[in-house]
Backbone as a chain_set.jsonl record, in Angstrom:
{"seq": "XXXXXXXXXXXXXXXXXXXXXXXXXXXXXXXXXXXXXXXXXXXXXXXXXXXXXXXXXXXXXXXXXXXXXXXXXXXXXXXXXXXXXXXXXXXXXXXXXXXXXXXXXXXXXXXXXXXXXXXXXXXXXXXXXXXXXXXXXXXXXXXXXXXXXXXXXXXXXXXXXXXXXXXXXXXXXXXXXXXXXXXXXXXXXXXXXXXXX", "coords": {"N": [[4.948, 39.72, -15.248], [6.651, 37.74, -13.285], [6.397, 36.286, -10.031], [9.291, 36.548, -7.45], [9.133, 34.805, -5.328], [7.645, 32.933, -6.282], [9.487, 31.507, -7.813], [11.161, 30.894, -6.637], [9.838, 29.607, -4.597], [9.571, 27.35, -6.546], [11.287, 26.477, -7.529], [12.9, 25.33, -4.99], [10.986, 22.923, -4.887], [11.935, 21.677, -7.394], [14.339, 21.504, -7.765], [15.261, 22.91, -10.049], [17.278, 25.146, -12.41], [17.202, 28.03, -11.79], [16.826, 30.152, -14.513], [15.753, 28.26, -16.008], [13.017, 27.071, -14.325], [12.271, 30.106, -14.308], [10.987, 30.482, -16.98], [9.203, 28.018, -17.22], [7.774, 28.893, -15.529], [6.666, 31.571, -17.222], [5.284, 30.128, -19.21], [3.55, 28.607, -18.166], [2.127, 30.707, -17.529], [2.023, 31.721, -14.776], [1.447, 29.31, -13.185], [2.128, 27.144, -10.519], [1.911, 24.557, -10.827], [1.384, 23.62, -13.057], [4.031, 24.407, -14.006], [6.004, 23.029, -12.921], [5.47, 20.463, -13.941], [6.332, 20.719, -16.373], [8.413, 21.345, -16.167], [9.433, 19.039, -14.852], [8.962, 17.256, -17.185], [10.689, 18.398, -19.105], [13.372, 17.75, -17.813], [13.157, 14.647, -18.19], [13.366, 14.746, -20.772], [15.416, 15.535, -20.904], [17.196, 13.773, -20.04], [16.485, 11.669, -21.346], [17.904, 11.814, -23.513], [20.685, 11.733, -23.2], [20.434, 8.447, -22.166], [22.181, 7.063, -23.784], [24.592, 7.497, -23.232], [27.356, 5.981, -21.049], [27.032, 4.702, -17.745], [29.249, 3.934, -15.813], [30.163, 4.493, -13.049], [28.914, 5.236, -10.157], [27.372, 3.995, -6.795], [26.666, 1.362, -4.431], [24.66, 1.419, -2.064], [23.737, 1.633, 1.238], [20.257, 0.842, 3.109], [18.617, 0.13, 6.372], [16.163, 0.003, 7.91], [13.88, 1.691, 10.408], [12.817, -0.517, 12.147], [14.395, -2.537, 12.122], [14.401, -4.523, 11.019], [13.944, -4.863, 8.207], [16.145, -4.774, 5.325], [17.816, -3.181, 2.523], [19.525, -3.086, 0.107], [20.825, -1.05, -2.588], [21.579, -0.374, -5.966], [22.812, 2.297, -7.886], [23.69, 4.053, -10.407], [25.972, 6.219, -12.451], [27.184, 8.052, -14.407], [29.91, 10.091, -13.863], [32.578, 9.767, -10.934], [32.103, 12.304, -9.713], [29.56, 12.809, -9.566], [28.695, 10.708, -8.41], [29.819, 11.584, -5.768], [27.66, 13.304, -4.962], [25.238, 14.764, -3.027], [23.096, 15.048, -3.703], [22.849, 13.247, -5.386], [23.543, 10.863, -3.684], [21.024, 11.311, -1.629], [19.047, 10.524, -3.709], [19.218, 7.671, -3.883], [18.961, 7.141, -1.531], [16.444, 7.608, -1.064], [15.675, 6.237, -3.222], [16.064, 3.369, -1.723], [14.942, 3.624, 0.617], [11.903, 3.604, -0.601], [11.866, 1.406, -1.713], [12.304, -0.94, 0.584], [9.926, -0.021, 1.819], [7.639, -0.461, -0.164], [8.54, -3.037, -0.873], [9.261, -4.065, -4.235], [8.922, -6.558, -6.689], [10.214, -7.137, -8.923], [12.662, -5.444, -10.846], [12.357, -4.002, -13.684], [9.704, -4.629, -16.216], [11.056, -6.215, -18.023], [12.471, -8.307, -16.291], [10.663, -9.606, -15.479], [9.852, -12.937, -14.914], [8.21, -15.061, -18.171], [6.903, -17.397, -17.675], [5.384, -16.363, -14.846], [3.988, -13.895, -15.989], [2.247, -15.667, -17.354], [1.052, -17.056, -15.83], [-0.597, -14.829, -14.154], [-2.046, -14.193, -16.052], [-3.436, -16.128, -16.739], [-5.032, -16.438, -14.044], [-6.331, -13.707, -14.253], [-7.792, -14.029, -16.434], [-9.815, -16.541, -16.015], [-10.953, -15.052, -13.257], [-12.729, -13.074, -14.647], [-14.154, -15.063, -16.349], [-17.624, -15.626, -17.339], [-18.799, -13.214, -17.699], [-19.801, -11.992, -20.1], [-18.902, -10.733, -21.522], [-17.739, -8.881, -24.505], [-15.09, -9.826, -26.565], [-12.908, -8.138, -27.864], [-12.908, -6.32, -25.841], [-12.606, -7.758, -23.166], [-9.993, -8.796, -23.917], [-9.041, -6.065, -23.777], [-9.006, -5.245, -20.927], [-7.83, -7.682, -19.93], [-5.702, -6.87, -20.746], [-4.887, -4.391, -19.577], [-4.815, -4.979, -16.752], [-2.408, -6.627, -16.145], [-0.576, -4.487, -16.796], [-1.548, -3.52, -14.356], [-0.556, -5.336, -12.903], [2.19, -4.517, -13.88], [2.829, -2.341, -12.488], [2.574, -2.318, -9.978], [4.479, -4.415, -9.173], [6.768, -4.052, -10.065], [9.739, -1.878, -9.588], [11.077, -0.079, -11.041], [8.438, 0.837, -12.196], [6.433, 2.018, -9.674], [4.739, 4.444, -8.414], [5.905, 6.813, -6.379], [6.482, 6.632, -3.324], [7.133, 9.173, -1.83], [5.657, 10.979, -3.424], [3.25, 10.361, -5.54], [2.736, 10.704, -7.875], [4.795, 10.957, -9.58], [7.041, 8.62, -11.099], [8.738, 5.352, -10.393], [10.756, 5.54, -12.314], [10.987, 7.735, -13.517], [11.143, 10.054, -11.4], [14.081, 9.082, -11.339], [15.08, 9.356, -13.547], [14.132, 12.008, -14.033], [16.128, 13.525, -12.103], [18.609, 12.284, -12.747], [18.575, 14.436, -15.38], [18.201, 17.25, -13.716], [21.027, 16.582, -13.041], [22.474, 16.115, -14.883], [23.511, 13.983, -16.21], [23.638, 10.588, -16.934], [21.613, 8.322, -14.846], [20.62, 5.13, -13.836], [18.876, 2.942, -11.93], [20.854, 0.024, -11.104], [20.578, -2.35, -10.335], [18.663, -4.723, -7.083], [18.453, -5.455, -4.167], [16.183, -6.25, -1.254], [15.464, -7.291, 2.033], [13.792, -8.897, 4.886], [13.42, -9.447, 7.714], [13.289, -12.825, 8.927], [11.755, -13.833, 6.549], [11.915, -15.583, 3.929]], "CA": [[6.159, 39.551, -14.425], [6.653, 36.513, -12.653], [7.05, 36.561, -8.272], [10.144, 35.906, -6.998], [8.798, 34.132, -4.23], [7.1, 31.966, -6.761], [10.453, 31.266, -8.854], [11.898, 30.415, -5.317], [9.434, 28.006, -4.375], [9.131, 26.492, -7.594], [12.82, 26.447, -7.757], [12.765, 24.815, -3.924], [10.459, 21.562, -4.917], [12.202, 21.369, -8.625], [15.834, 21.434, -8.301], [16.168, 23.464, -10.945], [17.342, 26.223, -12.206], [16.392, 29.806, -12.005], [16.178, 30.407, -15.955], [14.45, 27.321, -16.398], [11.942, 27.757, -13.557], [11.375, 31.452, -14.728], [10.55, 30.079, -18.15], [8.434, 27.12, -16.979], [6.349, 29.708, -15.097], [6.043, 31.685, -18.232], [4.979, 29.608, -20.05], [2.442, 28.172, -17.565], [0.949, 31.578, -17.023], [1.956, 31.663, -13.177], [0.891, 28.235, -12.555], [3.348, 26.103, -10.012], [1.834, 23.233, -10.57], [1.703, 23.67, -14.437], [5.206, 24.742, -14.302], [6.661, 21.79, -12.305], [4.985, 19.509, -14.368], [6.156, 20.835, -17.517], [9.861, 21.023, -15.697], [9.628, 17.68, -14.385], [8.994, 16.772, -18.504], [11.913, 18.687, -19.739], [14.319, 16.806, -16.894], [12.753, 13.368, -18.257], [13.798, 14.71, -21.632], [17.06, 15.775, -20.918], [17.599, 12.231, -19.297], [16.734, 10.406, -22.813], [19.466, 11.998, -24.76], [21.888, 11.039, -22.245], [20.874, 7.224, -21.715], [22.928, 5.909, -24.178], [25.693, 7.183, -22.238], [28.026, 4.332, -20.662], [27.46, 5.178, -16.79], [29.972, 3.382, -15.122], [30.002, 5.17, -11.956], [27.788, 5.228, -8.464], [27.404, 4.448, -5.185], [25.948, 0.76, -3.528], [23.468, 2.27, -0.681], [22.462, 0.761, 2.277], [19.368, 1.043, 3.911], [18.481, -0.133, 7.002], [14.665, 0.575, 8.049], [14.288, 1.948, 11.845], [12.879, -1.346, 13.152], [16.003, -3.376, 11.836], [13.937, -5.682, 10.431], [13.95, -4.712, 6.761], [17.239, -3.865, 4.651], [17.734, -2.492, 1.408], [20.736, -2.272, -0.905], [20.421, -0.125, -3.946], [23.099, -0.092, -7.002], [22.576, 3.35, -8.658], [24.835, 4.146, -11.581], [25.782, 7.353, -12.758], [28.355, 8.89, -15.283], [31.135, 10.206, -12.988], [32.743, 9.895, -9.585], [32.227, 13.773, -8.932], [28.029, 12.895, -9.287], [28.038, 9.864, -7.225], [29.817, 11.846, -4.334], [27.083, 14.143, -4.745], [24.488, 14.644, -1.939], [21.921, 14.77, -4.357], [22.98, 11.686, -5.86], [22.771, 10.032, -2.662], [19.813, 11.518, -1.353], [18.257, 9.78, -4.539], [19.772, 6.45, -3.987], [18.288, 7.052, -0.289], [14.924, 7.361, -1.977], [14.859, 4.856, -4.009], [16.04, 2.855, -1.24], [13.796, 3.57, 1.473], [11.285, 3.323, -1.452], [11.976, -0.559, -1.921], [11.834, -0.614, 1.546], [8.673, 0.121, 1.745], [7.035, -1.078, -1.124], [8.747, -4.293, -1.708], [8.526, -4.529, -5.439], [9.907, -8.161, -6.783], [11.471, -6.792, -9.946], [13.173, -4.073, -11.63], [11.579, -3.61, -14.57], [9.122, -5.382, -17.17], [12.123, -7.046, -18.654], [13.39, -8.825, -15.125], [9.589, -10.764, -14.992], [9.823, -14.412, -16.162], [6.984, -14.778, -18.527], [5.502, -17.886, -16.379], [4.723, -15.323, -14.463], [2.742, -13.351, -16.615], [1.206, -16.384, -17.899], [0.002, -17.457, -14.766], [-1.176, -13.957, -13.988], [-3.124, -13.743, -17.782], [-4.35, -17.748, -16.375], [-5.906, -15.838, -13.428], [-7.576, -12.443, -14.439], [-9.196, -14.707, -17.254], [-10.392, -17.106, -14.724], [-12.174, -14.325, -12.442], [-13.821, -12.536, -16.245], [-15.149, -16.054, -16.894], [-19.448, -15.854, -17.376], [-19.152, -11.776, -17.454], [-20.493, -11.773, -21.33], [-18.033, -8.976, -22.559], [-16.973, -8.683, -25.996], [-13.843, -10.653, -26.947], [-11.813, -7.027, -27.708], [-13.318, -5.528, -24.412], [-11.701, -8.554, -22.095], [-8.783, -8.401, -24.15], [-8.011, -4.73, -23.419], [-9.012, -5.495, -19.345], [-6.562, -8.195, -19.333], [-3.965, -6.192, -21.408], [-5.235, -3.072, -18.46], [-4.79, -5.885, -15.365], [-0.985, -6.705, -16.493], [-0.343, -3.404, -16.494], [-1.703, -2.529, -12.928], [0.79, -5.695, -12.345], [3.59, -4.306, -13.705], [2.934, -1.122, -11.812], [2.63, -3.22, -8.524], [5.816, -5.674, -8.645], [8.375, -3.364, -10.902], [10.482, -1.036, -9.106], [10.376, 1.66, -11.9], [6.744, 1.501, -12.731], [5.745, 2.184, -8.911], [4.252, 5.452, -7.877], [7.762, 7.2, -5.58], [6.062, 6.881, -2.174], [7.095, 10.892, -1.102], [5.209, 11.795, -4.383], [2.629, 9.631, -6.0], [2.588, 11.583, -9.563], [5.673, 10.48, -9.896], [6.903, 6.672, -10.81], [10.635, 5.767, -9.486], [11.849, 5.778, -13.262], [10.512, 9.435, -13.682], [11.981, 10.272, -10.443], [15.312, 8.422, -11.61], [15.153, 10.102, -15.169], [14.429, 13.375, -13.834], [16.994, 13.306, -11.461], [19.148, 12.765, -14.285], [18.054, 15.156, -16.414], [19.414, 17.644, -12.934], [22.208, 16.197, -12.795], [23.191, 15.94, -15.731], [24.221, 12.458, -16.288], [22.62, 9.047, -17.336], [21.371, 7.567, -14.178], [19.689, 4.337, -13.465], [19.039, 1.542, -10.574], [21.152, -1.289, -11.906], [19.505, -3.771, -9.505], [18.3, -4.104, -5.61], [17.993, -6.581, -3.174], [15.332, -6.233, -0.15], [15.667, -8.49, 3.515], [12.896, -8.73, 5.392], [14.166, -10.531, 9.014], [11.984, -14.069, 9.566], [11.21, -14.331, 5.0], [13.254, -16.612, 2.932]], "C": [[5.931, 38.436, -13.395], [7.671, 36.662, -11.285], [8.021, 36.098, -7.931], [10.136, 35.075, -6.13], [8.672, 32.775, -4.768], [8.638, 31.084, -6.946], [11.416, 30.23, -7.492], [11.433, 29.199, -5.055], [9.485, 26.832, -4.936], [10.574, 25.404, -7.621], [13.182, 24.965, -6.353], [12.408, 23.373, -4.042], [11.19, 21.302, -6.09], [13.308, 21.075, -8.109], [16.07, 22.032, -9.129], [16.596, 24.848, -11.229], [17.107, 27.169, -12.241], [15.523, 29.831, -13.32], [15.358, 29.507, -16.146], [13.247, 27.494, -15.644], [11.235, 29.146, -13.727], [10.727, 31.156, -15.954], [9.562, 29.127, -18.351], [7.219, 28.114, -16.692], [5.695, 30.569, -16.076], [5.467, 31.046, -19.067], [3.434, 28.778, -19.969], [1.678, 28.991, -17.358], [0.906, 31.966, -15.514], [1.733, 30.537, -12.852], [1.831, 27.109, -12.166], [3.256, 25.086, -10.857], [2.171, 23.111, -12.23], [3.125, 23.399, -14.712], [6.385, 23.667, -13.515], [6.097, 20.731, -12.858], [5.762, 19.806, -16.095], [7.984, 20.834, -17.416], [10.345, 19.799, -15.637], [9.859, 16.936, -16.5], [10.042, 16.948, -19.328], [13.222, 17.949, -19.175], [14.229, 15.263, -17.542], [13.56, 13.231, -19.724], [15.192, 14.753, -22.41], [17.856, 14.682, -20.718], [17.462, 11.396, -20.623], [17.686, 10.958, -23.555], [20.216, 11.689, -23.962], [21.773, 9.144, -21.943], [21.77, 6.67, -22.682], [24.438, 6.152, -23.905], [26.16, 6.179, -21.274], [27.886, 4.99, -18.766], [27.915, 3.809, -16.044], [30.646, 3.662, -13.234], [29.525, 4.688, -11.166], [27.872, 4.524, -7.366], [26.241, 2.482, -5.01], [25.402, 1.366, -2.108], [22.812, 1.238, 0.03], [21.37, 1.222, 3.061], [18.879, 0.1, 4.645], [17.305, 0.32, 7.922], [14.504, 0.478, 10.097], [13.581, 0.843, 12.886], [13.554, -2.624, 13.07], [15.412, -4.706, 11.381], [13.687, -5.82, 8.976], [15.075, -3.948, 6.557], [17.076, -4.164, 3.346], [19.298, -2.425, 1.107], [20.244, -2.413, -2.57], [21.85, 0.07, -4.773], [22.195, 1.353, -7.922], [23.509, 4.048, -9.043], [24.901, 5.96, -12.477], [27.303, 7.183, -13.66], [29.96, 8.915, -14.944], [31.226, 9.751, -11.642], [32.25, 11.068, -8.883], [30.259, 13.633, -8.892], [28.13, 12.106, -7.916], [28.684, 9.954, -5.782], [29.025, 13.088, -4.069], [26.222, 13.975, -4.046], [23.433, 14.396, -2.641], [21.309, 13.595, -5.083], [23.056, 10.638, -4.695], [21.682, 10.543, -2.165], [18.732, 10.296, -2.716], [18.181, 8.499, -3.896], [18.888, 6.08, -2.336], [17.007, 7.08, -0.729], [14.331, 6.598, -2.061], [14.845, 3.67, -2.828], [15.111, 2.311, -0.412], [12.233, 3.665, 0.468], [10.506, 1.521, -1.65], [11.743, -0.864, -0.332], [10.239, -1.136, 2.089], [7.214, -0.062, 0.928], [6.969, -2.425, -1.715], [8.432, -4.652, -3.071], [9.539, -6.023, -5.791], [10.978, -8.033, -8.104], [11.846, -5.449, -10.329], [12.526, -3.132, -12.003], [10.785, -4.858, -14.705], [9.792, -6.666, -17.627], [12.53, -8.545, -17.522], [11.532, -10.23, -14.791], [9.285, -11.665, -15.869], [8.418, -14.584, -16.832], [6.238, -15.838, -18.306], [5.004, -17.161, -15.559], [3.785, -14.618, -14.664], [1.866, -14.195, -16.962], [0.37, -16.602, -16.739], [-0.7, -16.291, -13.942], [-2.19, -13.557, -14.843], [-3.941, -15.289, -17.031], [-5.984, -17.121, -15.237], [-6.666, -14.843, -13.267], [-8.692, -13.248, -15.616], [-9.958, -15.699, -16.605], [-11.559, -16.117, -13.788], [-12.957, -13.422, -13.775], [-14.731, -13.688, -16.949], [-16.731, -16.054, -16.92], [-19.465, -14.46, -17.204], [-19.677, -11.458, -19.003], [-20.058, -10.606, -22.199], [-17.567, -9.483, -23.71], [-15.535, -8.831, -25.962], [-13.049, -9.505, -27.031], [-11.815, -6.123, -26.867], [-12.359, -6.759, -23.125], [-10.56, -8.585, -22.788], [-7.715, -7.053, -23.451], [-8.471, -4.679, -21.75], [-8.135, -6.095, -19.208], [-5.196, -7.321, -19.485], [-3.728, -4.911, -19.943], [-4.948, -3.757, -17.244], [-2.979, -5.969, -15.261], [-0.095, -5.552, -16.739], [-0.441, -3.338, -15.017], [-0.466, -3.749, -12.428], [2.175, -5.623, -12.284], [3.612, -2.858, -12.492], [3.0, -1.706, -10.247], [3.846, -3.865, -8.316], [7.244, -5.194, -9.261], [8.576, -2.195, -9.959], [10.017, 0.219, -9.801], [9.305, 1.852, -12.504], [5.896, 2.332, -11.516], [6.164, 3.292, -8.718], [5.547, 5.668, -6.54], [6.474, 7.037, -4.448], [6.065, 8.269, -1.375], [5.739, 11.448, -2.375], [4.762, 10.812, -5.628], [2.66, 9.822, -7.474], [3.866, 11.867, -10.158], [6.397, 9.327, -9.892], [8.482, 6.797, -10.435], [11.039, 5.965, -10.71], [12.097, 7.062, -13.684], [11.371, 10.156, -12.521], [13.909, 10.347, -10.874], [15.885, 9.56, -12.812], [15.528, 11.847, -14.844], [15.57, 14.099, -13.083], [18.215, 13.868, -11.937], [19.538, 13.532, -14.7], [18.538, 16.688, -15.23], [20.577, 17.955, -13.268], [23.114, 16.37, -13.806], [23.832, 15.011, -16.85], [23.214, 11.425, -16.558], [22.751, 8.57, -16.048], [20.501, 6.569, -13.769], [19.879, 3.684, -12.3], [19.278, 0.312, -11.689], [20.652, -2.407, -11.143], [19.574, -3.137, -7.861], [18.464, -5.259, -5.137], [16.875, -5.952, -1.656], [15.399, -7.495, 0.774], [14.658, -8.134, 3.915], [13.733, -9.767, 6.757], [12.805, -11.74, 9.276], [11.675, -14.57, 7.702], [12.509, -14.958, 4.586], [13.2, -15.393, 1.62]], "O": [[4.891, 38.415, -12.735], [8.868, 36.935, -11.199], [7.938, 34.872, -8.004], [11.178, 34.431, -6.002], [9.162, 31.754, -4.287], [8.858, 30.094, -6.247], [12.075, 29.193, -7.578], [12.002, 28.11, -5.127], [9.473, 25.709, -4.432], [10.768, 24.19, -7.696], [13.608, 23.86, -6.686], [13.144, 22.531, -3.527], [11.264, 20.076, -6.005], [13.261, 19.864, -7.893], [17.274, 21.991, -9.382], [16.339, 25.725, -10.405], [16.425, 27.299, -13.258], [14.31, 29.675, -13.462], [14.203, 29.794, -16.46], [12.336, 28.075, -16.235], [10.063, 29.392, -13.44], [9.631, 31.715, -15.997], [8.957, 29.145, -19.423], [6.138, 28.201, -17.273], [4.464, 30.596, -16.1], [5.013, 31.788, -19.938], [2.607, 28.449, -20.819], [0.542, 28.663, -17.016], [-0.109, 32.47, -15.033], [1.82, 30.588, -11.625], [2.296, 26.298, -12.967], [4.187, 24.673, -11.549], [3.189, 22.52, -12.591], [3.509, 22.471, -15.424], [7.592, 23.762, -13.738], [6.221, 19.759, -12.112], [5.605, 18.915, -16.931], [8.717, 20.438, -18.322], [11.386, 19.412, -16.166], [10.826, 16.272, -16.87], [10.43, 16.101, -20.132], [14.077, 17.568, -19.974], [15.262, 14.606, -17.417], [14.2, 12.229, -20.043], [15.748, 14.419, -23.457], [19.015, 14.588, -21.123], [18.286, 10.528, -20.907], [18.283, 10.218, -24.337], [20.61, 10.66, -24.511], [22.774, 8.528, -21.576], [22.208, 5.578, -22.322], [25.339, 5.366, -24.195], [25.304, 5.522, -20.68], [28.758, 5.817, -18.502], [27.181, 2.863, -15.757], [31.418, 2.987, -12.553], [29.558, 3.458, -11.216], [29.037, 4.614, -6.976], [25.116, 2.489, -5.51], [26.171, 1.699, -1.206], [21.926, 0.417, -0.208], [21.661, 2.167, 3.795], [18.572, -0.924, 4.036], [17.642, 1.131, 8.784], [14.872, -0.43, 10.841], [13.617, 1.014, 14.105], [13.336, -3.597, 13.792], [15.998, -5.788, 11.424], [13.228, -6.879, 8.549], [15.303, -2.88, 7.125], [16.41, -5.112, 2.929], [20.119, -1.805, 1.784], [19.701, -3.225, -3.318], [22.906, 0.529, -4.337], [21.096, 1.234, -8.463], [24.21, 4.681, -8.255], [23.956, 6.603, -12.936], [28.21, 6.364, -13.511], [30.886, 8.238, -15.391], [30.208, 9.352, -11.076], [31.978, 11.023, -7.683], [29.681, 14.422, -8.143], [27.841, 12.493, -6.784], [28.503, 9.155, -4.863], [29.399, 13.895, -3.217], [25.953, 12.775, -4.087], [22.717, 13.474, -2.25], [20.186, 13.146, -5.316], [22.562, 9.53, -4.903], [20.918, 9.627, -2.469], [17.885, 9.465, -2.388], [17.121, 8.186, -3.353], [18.338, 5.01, -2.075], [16.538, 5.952, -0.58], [13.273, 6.15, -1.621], [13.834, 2.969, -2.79], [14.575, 1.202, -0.43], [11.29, 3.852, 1.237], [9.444, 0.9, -1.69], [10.542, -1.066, -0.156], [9.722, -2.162, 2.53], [6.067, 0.147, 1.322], [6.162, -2.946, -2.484], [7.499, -5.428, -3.279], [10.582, -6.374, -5.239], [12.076, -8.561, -8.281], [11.191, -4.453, -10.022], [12.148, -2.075, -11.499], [10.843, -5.835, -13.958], [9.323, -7.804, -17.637], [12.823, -9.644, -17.993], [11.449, -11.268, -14.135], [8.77, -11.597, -16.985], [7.443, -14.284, -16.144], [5.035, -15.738, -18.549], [3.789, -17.351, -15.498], [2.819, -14.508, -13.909], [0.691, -13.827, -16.985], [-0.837, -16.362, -16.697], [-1.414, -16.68, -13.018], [-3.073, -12.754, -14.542], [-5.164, -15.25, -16.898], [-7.199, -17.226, -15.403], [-7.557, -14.809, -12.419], [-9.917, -13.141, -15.683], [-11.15, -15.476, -16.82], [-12.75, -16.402, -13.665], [-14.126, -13.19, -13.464], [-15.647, -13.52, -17.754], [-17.046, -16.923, -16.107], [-20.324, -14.205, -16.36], [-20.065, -10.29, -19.025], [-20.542, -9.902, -23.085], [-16.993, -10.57, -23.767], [-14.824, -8.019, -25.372], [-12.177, -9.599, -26.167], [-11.015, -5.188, -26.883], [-11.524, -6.311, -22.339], [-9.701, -8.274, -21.963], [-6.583, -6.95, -22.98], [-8.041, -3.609, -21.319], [-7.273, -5.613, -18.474], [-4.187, -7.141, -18.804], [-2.634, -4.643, -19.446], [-4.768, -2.902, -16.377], [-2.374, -5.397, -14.354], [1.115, -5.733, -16.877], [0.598, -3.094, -14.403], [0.46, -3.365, -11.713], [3.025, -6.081, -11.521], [4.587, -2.633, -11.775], [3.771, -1.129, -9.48], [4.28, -3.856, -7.164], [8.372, -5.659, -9.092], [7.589, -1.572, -9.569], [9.189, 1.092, -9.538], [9.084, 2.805, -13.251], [4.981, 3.098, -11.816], [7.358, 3.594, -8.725], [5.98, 4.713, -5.895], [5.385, 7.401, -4.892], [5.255, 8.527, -0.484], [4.955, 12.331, -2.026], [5.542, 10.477, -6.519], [2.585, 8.819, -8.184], [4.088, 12.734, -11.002], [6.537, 8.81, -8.784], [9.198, 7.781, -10.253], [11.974, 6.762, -10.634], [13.166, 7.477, -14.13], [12.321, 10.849, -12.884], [14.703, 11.28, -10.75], [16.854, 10.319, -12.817], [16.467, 12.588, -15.131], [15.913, 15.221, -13.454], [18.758, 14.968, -11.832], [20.751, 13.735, -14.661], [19.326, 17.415, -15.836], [21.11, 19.002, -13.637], [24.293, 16.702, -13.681], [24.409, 15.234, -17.914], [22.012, 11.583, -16.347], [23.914, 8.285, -15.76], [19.465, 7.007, -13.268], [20.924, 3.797, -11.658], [18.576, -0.176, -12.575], [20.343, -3.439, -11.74], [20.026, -2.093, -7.391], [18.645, -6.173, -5.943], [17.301, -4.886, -1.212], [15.388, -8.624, 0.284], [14.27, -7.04, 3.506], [14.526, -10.68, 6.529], [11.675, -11.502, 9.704], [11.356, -15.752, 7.569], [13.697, -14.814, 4.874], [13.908, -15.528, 0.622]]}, "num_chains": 1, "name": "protein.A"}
């Protein structure tokens, strides 16, 4: 029999709902963390059958960071009108915002980085591996492992959510979602910094 206390708490950090949360925890054996991890997966999943829904919807969000020297606007797209006057659906959008914010990433996604870019990022991890004597399919899979940690650094939805590291913003986004109900993404951002071009 599984604690109500638990089902509460679980329920509390998840968003979701009861039955599902009682079923997560079965399934985990009692184990939150299990069971919010295995929630969080079903939300992510619920969110891919829905993207190829048309969301035409949501909410431009401003954020304005409390020493008025960094702003943020966030386009985050949803389904209906009746989501994106939902609190939960802005709370996100506040998220992601104060997210960017605080992270400054320079693109989106993967897709949004010109591939001079990457080249001249592949120019310079092979540059500092030069005279290290590794095996040609060993520096391969470092560079291929480096261009990675850069997409995870300069993309929006690859970076680690800042409230909650073990979660990236698209996972966040997805799961969200997967909530909600609805196909939601960040259709683009802009970030100000006061004094940067």
């Amino acid at each position: 029999m599984i604690d109500t206390k638990l089902i509460a708490e679980v329920r509390e950090k998840t968003g979701a709902g009861i039955v599902d949360v009682k079923s997560a925890l079965e399934e985990a054996g009692g184990n939150a963390e299990v069971a919010m991890e295995l929630l969080r997966k079903k939300g992510i999943a619920k969110a891919g059958k829905k993207s190829d829904r048309v969301a035409g919807e949501g909410i431009v969000y401003s954020y304005i960071h409390n020493n008025n020297k960094i702003g943020v606007l966030v386009e985050l797209r949803c389904e209906t009108d009746f989501v994106a006057r939902n609190e939960a659906f802005v709370q996100l959008a506040r998220d992601v915002a104060m997210h960017i914010a605080a992270m400054n990433p320079l693109y989106l996604d993967e897709s949004q980085v010109p591939q001079e870019v990457i080249d001249k990022e592949r120019e310079i991890y092979k540059a500092e591996m030069e005279g290290s004597n590794k095996p040609e399919e060993i520096m391969v899979k470092i560079l291929d492992g480096k261009i990675a940690k850069f997409y995870t650094d300069a993309c929006l939805l690859k970076q680690p959510f800042i409230k909650d590291e073990a979660v990236t913003i698209e996972e966040l986004v997805k799961t969200s979602g997967g909530r909600m109900g609805e196909n939601i993404h960040v259709k683009r951002f802009v970030r100000f910094h006061l004094g940067q071009e």
